[in-house]
C-alpha positions as CSV (number, residue, x, y, z in Angstrom):
1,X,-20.4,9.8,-20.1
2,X,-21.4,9.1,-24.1
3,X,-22.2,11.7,-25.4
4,X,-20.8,14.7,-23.2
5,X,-18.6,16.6,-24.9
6,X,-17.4,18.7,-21.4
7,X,-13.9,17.9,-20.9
8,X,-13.0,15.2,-18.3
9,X,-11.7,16.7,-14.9
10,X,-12.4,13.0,-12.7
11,X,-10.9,9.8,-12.9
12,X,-13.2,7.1,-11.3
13,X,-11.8,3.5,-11.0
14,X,-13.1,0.5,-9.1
15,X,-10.1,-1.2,-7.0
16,X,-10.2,-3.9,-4.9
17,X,-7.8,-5.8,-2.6
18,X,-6.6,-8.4,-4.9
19,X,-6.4,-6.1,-8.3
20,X,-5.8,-2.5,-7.8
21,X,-6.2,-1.6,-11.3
22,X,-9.8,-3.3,-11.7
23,X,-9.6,-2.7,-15.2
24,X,-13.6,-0.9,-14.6
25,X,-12.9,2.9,-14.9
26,X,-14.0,6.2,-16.5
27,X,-13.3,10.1,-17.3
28,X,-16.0,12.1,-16.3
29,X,-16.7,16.3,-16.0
30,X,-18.0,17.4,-13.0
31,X,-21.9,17.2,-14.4
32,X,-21.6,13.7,-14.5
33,X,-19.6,12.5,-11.7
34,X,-22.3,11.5,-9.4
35,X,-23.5,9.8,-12.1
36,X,-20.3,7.8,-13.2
37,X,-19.4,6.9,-9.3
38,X,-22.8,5.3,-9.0
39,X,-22.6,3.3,-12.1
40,X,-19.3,1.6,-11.1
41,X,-20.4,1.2,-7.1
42,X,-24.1,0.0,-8.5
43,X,-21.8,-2.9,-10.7
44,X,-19.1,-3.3,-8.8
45,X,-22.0,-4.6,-5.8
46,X,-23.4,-6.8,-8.3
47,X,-20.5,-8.6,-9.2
48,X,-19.2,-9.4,-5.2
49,X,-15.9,-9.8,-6.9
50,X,-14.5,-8.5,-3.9
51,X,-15.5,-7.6,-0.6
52,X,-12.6,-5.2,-0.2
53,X,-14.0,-3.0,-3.2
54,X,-13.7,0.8,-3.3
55,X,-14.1,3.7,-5.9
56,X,-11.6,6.3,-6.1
57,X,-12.7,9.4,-7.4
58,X,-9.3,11.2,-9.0
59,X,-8.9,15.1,-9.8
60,X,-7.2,14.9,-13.1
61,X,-4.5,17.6,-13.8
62,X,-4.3,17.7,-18.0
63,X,-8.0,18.0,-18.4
64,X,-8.3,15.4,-21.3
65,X,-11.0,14.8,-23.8
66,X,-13.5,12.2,-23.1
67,X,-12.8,10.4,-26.5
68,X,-8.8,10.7,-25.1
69,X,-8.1,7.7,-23.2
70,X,-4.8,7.1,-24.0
71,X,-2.5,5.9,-21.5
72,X,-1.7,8.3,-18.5
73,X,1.5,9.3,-16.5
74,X,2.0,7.5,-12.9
75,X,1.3,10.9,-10.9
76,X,-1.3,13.4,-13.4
77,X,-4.2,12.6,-10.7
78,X,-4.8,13.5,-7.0
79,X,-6.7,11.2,-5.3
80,X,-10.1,13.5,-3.8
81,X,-12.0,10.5,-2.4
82,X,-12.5,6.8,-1.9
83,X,-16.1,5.1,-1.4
84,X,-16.1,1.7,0.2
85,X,-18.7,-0.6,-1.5
């Protein structure tokens, strides 16, 4: 989230069928992940891209920064959830 200066704990990513890597992610802390997974679910509907959309929510082991998104190794995350949209 802008402006939160919690350290990021979640991974959220839109993925769909066709692209798994959507491109449409973010870092959040736990304070704001409710708000983050909404967010991409509320866009990702208004864009029926896809019909085979989902949001993975990702416990993220380094605990980065939000202002770090640099690129990440293949297996720092653990998948905790996916959301069908």
């Amino acid at each position: 989230m802008p402006g939160c200066g919690r350290l990021s704990c979640f991974h959220v990513r839109l993925e769909t069928a066709s692209a798994p890597d959507d491109g449409r992610a973010g870092d959040s802390c736990g304070a704001h992940l409710a708000e983050v997974v909404q967010e991409l679910a509320s866009w990702a509907r208004e864009q029926r891209r896809d019909p085979a959309s989902q949001v993975v929510v990702y416990a993220m082991t380094d605990g980065r920064a939000n202002e770090a998104s640099g690129p990440v190794e293949p297996f720092d995350r653990l998948a905790l959830g996916t959301i069908p949209i």
